[in-house]
Each structure stands twice: as C-alpha cells, then as structure tokens.
Phi, psi and omega in degrees: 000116175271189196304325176283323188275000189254333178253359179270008147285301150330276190333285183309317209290296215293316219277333169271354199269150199243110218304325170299299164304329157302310183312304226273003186272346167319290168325323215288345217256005192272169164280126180255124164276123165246163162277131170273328199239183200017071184308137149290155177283178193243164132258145207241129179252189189266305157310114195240171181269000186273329176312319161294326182270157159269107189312188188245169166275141185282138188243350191250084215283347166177179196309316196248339195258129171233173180215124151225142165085010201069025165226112195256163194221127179238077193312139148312316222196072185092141155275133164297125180232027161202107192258123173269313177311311124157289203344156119335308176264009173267343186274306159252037173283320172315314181293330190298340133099045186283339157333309165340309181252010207280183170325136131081013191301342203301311182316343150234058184280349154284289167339293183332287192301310174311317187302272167326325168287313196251032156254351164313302190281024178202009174231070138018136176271138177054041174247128192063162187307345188292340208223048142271159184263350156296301159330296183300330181293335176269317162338283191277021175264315214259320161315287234262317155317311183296303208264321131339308163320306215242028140079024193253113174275084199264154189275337265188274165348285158330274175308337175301317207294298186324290186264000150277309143345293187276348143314302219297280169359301209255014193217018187328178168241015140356323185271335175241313177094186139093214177302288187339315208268325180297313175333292210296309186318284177314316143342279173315322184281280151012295192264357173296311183285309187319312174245191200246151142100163168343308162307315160287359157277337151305308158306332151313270198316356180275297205292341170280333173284298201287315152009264160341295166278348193274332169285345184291313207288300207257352207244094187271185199268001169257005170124336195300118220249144202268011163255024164066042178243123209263350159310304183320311222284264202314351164288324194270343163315314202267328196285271197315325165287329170288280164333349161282323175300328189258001151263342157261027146304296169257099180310107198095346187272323203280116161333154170296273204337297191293335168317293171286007197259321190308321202272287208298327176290345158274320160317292184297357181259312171323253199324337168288320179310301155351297186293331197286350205234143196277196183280006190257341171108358193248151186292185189243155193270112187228129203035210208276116180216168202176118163308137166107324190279315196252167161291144162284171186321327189278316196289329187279331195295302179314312160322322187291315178262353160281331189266325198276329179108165174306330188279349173303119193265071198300138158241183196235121204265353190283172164257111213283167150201169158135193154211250181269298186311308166268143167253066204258124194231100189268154188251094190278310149332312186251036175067009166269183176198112167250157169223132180246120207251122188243014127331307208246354188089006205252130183228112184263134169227133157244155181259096197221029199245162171264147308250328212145179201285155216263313182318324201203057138310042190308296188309349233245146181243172177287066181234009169344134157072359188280189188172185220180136190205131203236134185231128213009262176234042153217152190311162183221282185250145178211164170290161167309307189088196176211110178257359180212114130330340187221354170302171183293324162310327172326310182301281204354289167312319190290314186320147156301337167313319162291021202213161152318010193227204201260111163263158188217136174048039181040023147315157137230159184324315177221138185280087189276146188202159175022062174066310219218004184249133149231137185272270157276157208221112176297162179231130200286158143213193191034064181288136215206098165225138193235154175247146194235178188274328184256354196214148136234177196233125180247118227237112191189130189219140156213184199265019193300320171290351204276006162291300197298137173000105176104349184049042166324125151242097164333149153206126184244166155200144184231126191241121188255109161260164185302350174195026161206178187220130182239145173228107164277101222234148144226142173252118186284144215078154166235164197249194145260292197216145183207119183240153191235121191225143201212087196265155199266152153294154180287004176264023184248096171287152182232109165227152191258145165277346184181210190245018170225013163228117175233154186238122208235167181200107163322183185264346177287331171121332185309124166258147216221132171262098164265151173251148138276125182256350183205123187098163154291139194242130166215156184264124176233187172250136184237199174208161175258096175236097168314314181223161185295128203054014154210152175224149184230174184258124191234156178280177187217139159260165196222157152192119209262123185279182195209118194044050184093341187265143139200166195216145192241150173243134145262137214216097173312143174248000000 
C-alpha cells in the first residue's frame, strides 16, 4: 500500500471519530498510578448466580490444557500467559477466565483457584494484555461469579479484584466507546456490589452512569446494539441479564428506576434477536458474527425468564407489512429487513442499513445490500461469517466479496481495512417497500461505489412472490467488471441444467430452482466460517450483469 493511498485511508477512518476518543486515546499514553492498600472488604451472598445463567461450554480441558476459537493449547510447565504462536484474541480469551462459570465448573474448583493464584503471582499490575481493560471487565464479572458461586473469600483474590478495579477506573475505553466502553460499565457495577465501603460506592455509581447513558447511546429504538452485529446484540444481552441478576443477588443495591430500565431493554433487545435470527435458531451473519461466542436466542430468553418469571415477553418493535402469504417485519433504526414467505418456507433476512455507529465501525463489514436466506430451518444463501481478527484472512472476511451482494471492479463497498478499520463507507438510501397485488417489493440502493471511476451506484430489489424470490441487481453508472455473487451454504448441492439454470437441494433436503434471468451465470468457490477458527470451502453462484443488469429468480420446488 503506498504512502498516498495509506494516508488517504487515515483521513476518511479519522474525519469520523469524535474529538473525545482522539483525547482519551491520547491519555492513553500516560503513566497509571493505583493505590496499593487499604483493600475493602467483600460481600458474599446467600443467593448465587449459576443456578440462572446458562452455563458456557467448558474451555479448560485439564489443569493445563485449554480450547478457545477451536484451538487448543496445552503447557508443560505452568500456563504461559503470554503466546507469540497465538490470535490475539485466543490470548485474551485466556485472560478472560470464562472456565469459571462454565458446565459443571464447581467439579473444577482446585483448577479454578490454582488457576487464578497463578495468574496473580505472574501478571504484574498493568504489565501485558491481561491488564488491558476490556480483559480485566470480563475478568472481574467472572472472579466475582466464581466467588460468590462458591461461597469462597480469599484474601489474595480480594485484593487482586480490588486493584484491578482501580486500574480499570483510571483506564475506562473512553477511546473506543462501544461494547467495550459497556463492558468496563458492567464491571465496575460488579465490583461496586461486591465489595463495602465508600470507595465501592463509587465504583457503583461510575458503572451505572456509564450503564445507564450507554443504554440511551447504543440500544436503538427497535431493540438493536447499535453495531448492528447480531454476535454484539446478544453478548451486550447477555451483559443486562447478568446485571439484572446481580441486583437481585445483592438485593436492594440497585436503583428500581435502572432495575426497570434493565428489564424493558431486555425485552427489546429479546425481540430484535429473535427477529436476527434464522428457523435453525442461530443469528445471522451480519458485520462480525460467528456461532459459539454468544448465546442463542432460546438460551437468553430462557435466562430471562429465570430471573424475570415466565411473564417476561419479547417485544417487538418493528415496522409490520405483508399479509397471510408474507410477512415483512423492518428493523427500521438498525437497517434490516426479514421476510417471511409462509407458503414456501423461505425467511430472507437483508441488510439495508449503514456499516454501524460512525465513531466505532470496528466490527463492521463491507456487506451493504447483501443477504441470507432460510428455506424452513435450513441455510441457504449466506453471509462469509467470521473466524479470526487478526488473521490473514480478516480482510477477506470483512470484503464484499465475502457477503451476498454485489462487488463492482474488485472493490468492496465500504473501505475495511487494518482488522478494524473503516475509511469511506457506503450509506444505503431511497429505501423502498411497495405491495403489488401478487407480490411485494424491496428497493435499496447506496453510494459506496461512487468513489470509483464512473461513480458506479448499486440497487437491488428483491420481489417476494408467494414461492419464489427474484434479486435484481443494477449498477447505475459505468463500470469495468462487476459480479453478484450469492454464496451458498455448505450443506447445498448444487447441479446445473443449462446455462440459465441450476438446481440446489438444501441440507433440509428441499429443492430450490434458480432461473438465471438476466446475465451469466458460473458456479465458483467462496468459504464459510461458522465459528471463530474454521473456515470450510463452500459453492458460490457468481453472476456477471449484462448491460448493467442481472436478475436471479428463486423457485420452491
């Protein structure tokens, strides 16, 4: 990359960033000083949280050996807790200590405790990733679960707890803001309940201000976590039910007012999920998403209703259309749209919203106009998904290339970049949804191409007939080369009839007739990644427009 195009990437990533996050990234750069001493005491309650939370899958596979990411790791001699072999985010899955809480942990409660002694005796305060603040906020939620759980007060604990907190204090993510900035929030409320005395009343009340305004700032008004990744949605879900839960633990600590604010905001983050989620019960892949790191919908709804009672409800927020044959339900704030063809079995859900909140599109793919398509409760058409952050692969994913929708000139749509970066950005507009008498129709076009040679503008529309579905794709402008690529799950055979037809039969078993109606048509290869660490090799249909145009027919069989 040279020097122009590199910094003209800096320019477009920065122009959006909000003056406070340059200060506090600033900050960052100072020396942080803690109190060492006059440790507070702890409280231990009677009431614990494993009876309610829906445990984790066990990551600690023996006193040394672990799997995080699909990837194990086993030490000789002590765990290490600092790996150049790797992810980044496999390192601080470690520090996250999530073993804690998981199945069946009480059955390892000498592991546990050993475990926690020696990462005490071997992580220096603010030396290594351990003592970044997103780690330490899951940290001390999962310490403090633990110790609680198991009715154990270590004096050694305590104090690590202690003074992890007041790094964390002085090390807020102010600079990124976003799930993180919630984190550092939950935390703090955590440790505010845990321990006595003045000083934990601060750490209360800081985390409940950031609690509190972070649910106004990111929790949009149809239920949606405003980085629109429906991985995010449910992990910042799964964080308000553990707070909810940790106020009736310690009973009484909590304001009513944040109690019900907790409570409505979980219905509504319930019914977006819900909607975000395919008939197999699993979200859908949209910006950075992946099976396995969060719960599914049926497990937080169940959390929910252990802490809340059987009347805990999702609602729903959207704006409804269709009639008995369709169902169209937009998420209108965070840019979806599912649709239910209930004749044929077919649950479309697009993506017609822009990347994620402009301050902090870390998370955020190139996937503009793309989409995901369910034919009763199996996959159809799909997103890439996501399996690494920091891999070689990471661009990939984030590209248009990787998603249902249209590349133009070996572009993608919005300029993803360096794991986490985005510079220009498409912005979707003239959204369109109309009722025909036999059909309706969905309309969306954005500007993501019009940096490029010719000012090239995308538009899809996609017309949901009672059993079939056409995607019209045109590009507006000219262009060099342009492919609509509609990748398949890996569980879809595929073979063609002719050079204007193929026939795919679902994992379900289902058969689906595409006509190609406008354009060329070839079957290639794309990849798949369900969970963070495997990617499988998957088909792709490709289709090359023709005078600007191309049109896909989908046909139930």
């Amino acid at each position: 990359m040279n020097v122009w195009k590199t910094l003209n990437l800096y320019v477009h990533t920065l122009r959006y960033l909000r003056l406070s996050q340059i200060i506090y990234r600033l900050s960052r750069f100072r020396k942080t000083s803690i109190k060492l001493t006059g440790i507070p005491a702890c409280e231990l309650c009677e009431e614990t949280f494993g009876s309610k939370c829906n445990p984790r899958e066990s990551v600690m596979l023996s006193e040394n050996k672990f799997r995080f990411l699909n990837s194990e790791e086993e030490f000789t001699d002590g765990v290490s807790w600092y790996l150049n072999n790797k992810d980044p985010l496999w390192i601080y899955n470690l520090h996250y200590f999530y073993d804690l809480i998981a199945e069946n942990a009480r059955t390892r409660f000498d592991w546990h405790s050993k475990l926690i002694d020696h990462w005490i005796d071997n992580n220096s305060i603010g030396e290594g990733v351990g003592w970044d603040a997103y780690p330490i906020s899951i940290r001390i939620v999962n310490w403090i679960k633990w110790s609680v759980d198991n009715n154990y007060n270590s004096e050694k604990i305590r104090k690590s707890l202690a003074l992890q907190t007041r790094w964390l204090l002085k090390n807020l993510e102010r600079d990124l803001l976003a799930n993180h900035y919630f984190s550092n929030g939950k935390a703090l409320v955590f440790s505010g309940l845990f321990f006595k005395g003045e000083e934990s009343k601060k750490w209360l009340e800081s985390g409940l201000g950031i609690i509190d305004e972070q649910i106004k700032e990111q929790i949009l008004s149809d239920g949606g976590h405003f980085e629109r990744s429906p991985m995010y949605h449910a992990l910042i879900l799964e964080d308000l039910l553990d707070l909810l839960l940790a106020a009736k633990v310690w009973s009484n600590a909590i304001p009513t007012p944040s109690k019900k604010k907790w409570e409505k905001t979980i219905q509504i983050m319930l019914g977006w999920l819900e909607y975000m989620s395919h008939p197999d019960g699993q979200i859908g892949f949209f910006n950075d998403s992946a099976f396995g790191i969060s719960h599914r919908m049926e497990e937080l709804a169940d959390y929910a209703n252990n802490i809340m009672g059987n009347q805990t409800a999702p609602k729903y927020l959207t704006n409804t259309y269709g009639n008995k044959k369709t169902t169209i339900n937009h998420l209108s704030p965070s840019g979806f749209i599912r649709v239910t063809q209930k004749a044929c079995g077919f649950v479309s859900i697009l993506d017609v919203g822009e990347v994620g909140p402009s301050y902090n599109p870390g998370h955020a793919h190139a996937d503009t106009l793309s989409f995901e398509m369910s034919c009763e409760d199996s996959r159809f058409i799909v997103n890439g998904g996501t399996s690494s952050y920091w891999s070689k692969n990471r661009n990939h994913e984030r590209s248009t290339a990787a998603h249902s929708t249209v590349e133009i000139n070996g572009e993608s749509s919005s300029q993803t970049w360096a794991n986490f970066r985005v510079a220009k950005r498409a912005f979707p507009k003239s959204l369109e949804i109309k009722d025909f008498d036999d059909s309706w129709t969905i309309t969306c076009s954005h500007d993501g191409y019009k940096r490029l040679r010719g000012s090239p503008v995308h538009k899809r529309e996609w017309i949901f007939e009672e059993s079939a579905v056409l995607v019209r794709d045109m590009i507006e402008g000219t262009f060099q080369e342009a492919h609509a690529r509609f990748i398949l799950h890996p569980s879809v055979i595929c073979e063609q009839l002719s050079s204007t037809e193929w026939v795919f039969q679902t994992g379900g078993g289902r058969t689906i007739l595409a006509e190609i109606k406008r354009g060329v048509s070839s079957l290639g290869w794309s990849q798949y990644a369900p969970y963070f660490g495997r990617v499988l090799k998957t088909r792709c249909l490709i289709i090359k427009p023709r005078e600007g145009c191309s049109v896909l027919k989908l046909n139930s069989g």
